[in-house]
C-alpha positions as CSV (number, residue, x, y, z in Angstrom):
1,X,232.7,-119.4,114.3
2,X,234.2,-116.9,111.5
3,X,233.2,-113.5,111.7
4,X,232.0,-114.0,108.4
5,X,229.5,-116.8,109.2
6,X,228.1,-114.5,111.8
7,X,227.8,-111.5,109.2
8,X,226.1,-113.7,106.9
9,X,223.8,-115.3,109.4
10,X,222.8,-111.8,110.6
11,X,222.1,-110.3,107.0
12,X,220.1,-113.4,106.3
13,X,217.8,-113.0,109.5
14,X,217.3,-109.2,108.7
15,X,216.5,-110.6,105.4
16,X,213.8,-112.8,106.6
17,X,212.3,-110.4,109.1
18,X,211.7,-107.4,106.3
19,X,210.1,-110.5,104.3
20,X,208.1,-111.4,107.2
21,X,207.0,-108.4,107.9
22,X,206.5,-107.3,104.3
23,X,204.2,-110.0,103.4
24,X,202.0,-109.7,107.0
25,X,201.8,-105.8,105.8
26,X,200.5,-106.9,102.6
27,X,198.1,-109.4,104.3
28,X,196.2,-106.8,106.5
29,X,193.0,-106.3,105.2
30,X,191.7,-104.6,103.6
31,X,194.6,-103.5,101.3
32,X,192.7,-102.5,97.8
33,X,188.8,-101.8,96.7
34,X,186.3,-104.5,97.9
35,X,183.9,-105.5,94.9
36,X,180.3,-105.0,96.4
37,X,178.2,-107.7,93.5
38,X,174.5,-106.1,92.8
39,X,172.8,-108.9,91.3
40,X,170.4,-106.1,89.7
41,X,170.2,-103.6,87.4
42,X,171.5,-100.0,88.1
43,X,169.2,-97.7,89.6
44,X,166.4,-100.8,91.2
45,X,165.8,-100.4,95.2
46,X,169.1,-103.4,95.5
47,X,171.4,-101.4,93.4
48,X,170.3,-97.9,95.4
49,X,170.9,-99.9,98.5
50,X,174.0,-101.5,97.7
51,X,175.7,-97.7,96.9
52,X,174.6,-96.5,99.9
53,X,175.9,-98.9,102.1
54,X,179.1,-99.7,100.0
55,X,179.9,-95.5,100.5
56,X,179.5,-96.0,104.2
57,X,181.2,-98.9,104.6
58,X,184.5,-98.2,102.3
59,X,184.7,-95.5,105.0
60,X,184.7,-97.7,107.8
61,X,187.7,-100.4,106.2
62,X,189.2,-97.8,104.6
63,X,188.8,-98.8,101.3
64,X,186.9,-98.2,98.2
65,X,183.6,-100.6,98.1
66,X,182.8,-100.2,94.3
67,X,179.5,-101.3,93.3
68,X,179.2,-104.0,90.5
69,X,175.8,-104.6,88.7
70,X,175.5,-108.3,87.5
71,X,171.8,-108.7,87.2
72,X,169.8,-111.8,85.3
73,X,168.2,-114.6,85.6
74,X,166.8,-113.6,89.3
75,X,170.0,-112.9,90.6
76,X,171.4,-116.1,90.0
77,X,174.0,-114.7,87.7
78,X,175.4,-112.4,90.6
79,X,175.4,-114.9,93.2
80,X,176.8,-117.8,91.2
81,X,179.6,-115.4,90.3
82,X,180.4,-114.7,94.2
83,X,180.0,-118.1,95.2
84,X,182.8,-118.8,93.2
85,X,185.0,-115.9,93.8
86,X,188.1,-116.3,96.3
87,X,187.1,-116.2,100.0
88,X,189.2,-113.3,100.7
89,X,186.8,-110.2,101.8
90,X,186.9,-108.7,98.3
91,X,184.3,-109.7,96.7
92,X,180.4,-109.4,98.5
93,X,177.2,-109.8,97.9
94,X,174.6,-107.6,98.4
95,X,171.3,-108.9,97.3
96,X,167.5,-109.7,98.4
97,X,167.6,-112.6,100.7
98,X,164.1,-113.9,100.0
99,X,164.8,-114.2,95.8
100,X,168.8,-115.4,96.5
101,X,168.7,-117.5,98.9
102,X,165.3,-119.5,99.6
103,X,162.9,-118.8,96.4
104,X,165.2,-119.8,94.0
105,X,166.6,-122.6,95.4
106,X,162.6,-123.3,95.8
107,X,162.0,-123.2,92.5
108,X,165.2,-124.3,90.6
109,X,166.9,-128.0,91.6
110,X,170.2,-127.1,89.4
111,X,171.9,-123.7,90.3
112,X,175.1,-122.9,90.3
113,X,175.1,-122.4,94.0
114,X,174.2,-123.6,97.2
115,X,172.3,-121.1,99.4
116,X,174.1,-122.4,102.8
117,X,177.1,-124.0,101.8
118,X,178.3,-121.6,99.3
119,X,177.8,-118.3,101.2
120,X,178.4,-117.1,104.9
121,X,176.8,-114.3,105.9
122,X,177.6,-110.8,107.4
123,X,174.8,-109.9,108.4
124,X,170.7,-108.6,107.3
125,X,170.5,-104.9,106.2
126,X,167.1,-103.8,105.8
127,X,163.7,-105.6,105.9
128,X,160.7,-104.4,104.1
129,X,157.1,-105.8,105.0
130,X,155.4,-107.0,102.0
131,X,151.6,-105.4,102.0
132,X,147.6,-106.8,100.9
133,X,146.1,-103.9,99.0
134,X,142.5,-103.8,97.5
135,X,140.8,-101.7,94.5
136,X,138.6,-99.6,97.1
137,X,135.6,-100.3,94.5
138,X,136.3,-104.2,94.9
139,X,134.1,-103.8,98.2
140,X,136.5,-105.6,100.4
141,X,136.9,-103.9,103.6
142,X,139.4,-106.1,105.7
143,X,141.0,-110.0,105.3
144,X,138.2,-111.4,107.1
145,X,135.6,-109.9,104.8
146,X,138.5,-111.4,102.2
147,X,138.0,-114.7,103.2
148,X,134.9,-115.1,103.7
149,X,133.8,-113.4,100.3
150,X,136.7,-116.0,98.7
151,X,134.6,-118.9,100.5
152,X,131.5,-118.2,99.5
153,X,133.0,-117.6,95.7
154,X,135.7,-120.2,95.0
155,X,138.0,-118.9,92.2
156,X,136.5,-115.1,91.8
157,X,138.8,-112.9,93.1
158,X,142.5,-112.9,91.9
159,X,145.6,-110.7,92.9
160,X,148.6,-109.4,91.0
161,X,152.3,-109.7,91.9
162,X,155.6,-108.4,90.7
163,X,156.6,-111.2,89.2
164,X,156.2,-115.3,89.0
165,X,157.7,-117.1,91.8
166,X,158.7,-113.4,93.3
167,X,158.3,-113.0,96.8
168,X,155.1,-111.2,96.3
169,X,153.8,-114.2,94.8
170,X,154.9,-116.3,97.3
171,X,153.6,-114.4,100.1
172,X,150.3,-114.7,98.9
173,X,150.2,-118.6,98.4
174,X,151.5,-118.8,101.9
175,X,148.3,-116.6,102.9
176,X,145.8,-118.2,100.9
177,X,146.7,-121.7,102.7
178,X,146.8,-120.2,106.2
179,X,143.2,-118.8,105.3
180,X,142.1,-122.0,103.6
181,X,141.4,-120.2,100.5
182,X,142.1,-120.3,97.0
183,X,142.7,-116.7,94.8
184,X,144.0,-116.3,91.1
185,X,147.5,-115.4,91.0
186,X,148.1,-112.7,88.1
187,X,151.7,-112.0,87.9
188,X,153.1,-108.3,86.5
189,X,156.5,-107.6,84.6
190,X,157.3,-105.6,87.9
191,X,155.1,-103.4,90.8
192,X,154.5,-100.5,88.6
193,X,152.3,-102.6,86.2
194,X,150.3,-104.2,88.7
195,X,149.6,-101.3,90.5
196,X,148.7,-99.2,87.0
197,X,145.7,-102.7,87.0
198,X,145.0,-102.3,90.5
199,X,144.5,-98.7,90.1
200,X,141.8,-99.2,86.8
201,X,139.7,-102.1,88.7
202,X,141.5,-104.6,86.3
203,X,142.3,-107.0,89.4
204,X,140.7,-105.9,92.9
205,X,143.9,-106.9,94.6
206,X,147.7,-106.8,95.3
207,X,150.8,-107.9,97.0
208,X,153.7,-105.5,96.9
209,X,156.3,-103.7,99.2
210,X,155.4,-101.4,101.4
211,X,157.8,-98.7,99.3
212,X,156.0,-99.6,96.6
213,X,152.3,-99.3,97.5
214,X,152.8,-96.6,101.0
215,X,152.3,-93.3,98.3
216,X,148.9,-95.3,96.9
217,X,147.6,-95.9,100.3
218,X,148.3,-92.5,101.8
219,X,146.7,-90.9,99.0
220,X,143.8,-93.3,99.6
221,X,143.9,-94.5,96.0
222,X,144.0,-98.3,97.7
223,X,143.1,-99.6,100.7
224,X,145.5,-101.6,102.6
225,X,144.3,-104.9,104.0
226,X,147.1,-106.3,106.2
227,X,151.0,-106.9,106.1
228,X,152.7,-110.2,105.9
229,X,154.7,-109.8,108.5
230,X,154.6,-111.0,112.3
231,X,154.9,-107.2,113.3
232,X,153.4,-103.9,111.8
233,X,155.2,-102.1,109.2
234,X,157.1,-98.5,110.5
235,X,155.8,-97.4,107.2
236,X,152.2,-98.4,107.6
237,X,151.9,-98.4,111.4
238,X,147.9,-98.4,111.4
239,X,147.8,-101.5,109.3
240,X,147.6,-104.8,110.8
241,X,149.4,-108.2,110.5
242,X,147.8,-110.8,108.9
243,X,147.1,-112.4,112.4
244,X,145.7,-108.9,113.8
245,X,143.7,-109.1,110.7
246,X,142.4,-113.2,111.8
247,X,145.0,-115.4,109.8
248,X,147.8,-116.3,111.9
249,X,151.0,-118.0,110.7
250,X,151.9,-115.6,108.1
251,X,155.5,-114.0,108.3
252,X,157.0,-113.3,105.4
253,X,158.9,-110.2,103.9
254,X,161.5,-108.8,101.5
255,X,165.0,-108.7,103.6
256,X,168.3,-108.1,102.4
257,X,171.7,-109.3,103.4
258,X,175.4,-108.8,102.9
259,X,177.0,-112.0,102.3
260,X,180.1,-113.6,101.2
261,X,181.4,-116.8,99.7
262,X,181.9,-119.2,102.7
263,X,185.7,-119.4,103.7
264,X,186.6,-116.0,105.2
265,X,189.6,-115.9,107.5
266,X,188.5,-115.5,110.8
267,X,190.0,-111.6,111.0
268,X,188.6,-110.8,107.6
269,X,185.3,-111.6,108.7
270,X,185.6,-110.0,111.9
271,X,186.1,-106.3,110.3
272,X,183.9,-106.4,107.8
273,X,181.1,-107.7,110.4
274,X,182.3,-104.7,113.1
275,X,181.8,-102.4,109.9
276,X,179.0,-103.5,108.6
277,X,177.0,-103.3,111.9
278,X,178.3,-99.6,112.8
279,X,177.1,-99.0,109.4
280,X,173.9,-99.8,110.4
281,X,173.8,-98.4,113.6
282,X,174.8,-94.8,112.6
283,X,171.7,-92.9,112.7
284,X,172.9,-90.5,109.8
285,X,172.8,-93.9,107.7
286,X,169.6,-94.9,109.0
287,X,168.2,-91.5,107.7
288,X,169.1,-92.0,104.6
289,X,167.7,-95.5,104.5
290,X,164.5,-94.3,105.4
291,X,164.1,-91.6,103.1
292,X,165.1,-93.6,100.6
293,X,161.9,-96.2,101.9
294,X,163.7,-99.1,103.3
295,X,163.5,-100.3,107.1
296,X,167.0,-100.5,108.3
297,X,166.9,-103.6,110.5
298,X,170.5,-105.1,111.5
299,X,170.5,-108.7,111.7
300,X,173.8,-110.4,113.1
301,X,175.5,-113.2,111.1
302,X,173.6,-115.8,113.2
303,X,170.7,-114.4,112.4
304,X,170.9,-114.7,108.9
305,X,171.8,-118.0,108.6
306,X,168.7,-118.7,110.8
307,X,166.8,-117.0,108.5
308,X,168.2,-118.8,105.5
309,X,168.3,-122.6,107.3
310,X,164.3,-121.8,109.0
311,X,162.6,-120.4,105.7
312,X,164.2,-122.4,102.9
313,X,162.1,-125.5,103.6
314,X,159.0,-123.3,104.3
315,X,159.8,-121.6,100.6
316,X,160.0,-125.3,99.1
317,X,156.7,-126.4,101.0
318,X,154.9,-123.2,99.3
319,X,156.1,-124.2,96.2
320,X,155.3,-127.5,96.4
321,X,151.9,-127.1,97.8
322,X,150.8,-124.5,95.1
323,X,152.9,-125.8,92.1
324,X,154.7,-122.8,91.3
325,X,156.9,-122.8,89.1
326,X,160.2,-120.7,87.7
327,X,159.8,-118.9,84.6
């Protein structure tokens, strides 16, 4: 063998073994920013969340997580957009689970993306009880006095709600069946407008966030009836569930999640699970959730897709049953 062939051979493997390791460099993740997709406007309780959590965890990769605002159409514009991006860890969703990921696809047979097959998640950030409020001049003192005032008066009372088909809206069907009762839905351009009709005796009652109605009740401008949720609110820890309060089955709420589109390399979605859940963990982030009025609640990947896979049907049986229907 020539000494030349040997001098070649040897160039060529030193060649290969910069490439090699050149290209497994470039491959470590993450290498540049990570898109964070807000399917909301800037400066909404999604939009607040998603900066605070994409600052904490660009910390933890090592990366910049920059916050991208693609809001419209109930945040079907933001998730169709990362369902379709590449699988690669840079592009994430951060959105409410409830609207993304079982309302819509409750309410709409054609979107542009399937809420299990298109997405894997990371994991649940925060989950916010959803609260029954009454006018205190409405002369309802608790759900049972509810219910039985909405049997003896079929079609009286009504309640307001954020939106059409918002979660709001849909918590309250789910009640009314549970209770066997039947109340007018009014639905509001947003909480701010309900409560503004809540507060002048224009409707005598309410579904909203905790956030959004804890101020009201603590100043005792409205009474608080029950959550919707299958455990009291840290908020509101004197208000009872809806099964304290005598109707049982009802356990619903507003939850967000960190998601991406399904296909992540198994290492990819290893860090960014690890990162995500120290996030959550570190009590100085927890602080700032909770000032900010969220209720930092961790949920492993799992979990989530339990979540997604257990109340999607319930969402479509809702929807069904009390014929609501998308905007």
């Amino acid at each position: 063998m020539s000494s030349r062939f040997v001098l070649r051979s040897t160039l060529l493997s030193l060649a290969l073994g910069v490439t090699v390791s050149g290209g497994a460099a470039a491959e470590t993740y993450p290498s540049r920013p990570i898109r964070l997709v807000a399917p909301y406007p800037p400066g909404g309780a999604t939009d607040v969340l998603a900066r605070l959590l994409g600052k904490q965890l660009g910390d933890r990769l090592g990366q910049p997580v920059v916050v991208e605002n693609r809001a419209g159409a109930g945040t079907v514009i933001g998730a169709a957009y990362v369902a379709k991006a590449a699988p690669d860890g840079y592009t994430l969703l951060l959105t409410a689970g409830t609207t993304t990921f079982t309302i819509n696809p409750a309410l709409q047979s054609n979107l542009p993306y399937d809420p299990i097959k298109s997405f894997e998640p990371i994991g649940f950030a925060t989950r916010l009880p959803l609260v029954l409020v009454a006018n205190p001049k409405a002369g309802i003192h608790n759900l049972r006095d509810l219910v039985a005032k909405a049997k003896a008066e079929p079609g009286k009372y009504s309640y307001g709600s954020f939106g059409q088909g918002s979660t709001a809206h849909f918590a309250g069907e789910l009640l009314w069946n549970s209770a066997g009762v039947k109340l007018v839905h009014v639905p509001y351009k947003g909480s701010a407008p309900a409560m503004n009709d809540l507060l002048g005796g224009q409707i005598p009652l309410a579904i909203d966030t905790v956030t959004a109605v804890a101020p009201q009740i603590k100043a005792g401008k409205i009474q608080a009836l029950a959550v919707t949720t299958a455990r009291r609110s840290a908020q509101l820890p004197n208000v009872p569930t809806a099964a304290e309060a005598g109707i049982p089955g009802v356990d619903i709420d507003a939850w967000s999640i960190l998601a991406a589109p399904r296909g992540l390399p198994d290492d990819v979605r290893q860090k960014l699970t690890k990162a995500f859940s120290d996030t959550l963990a570190d009590p100085s982030t927890r602080k700032q959730l909770e000032d900010a009025g969220f209720e930092p609640r961790y949920g492993t990947p799992a979990q989530a897709q339990a979540q997604i896979e257990s109340e999607l049907p319930k969402m479509r049986a809702v929807a069904q049953r009390a014929g609501i229907k998308a905007e």
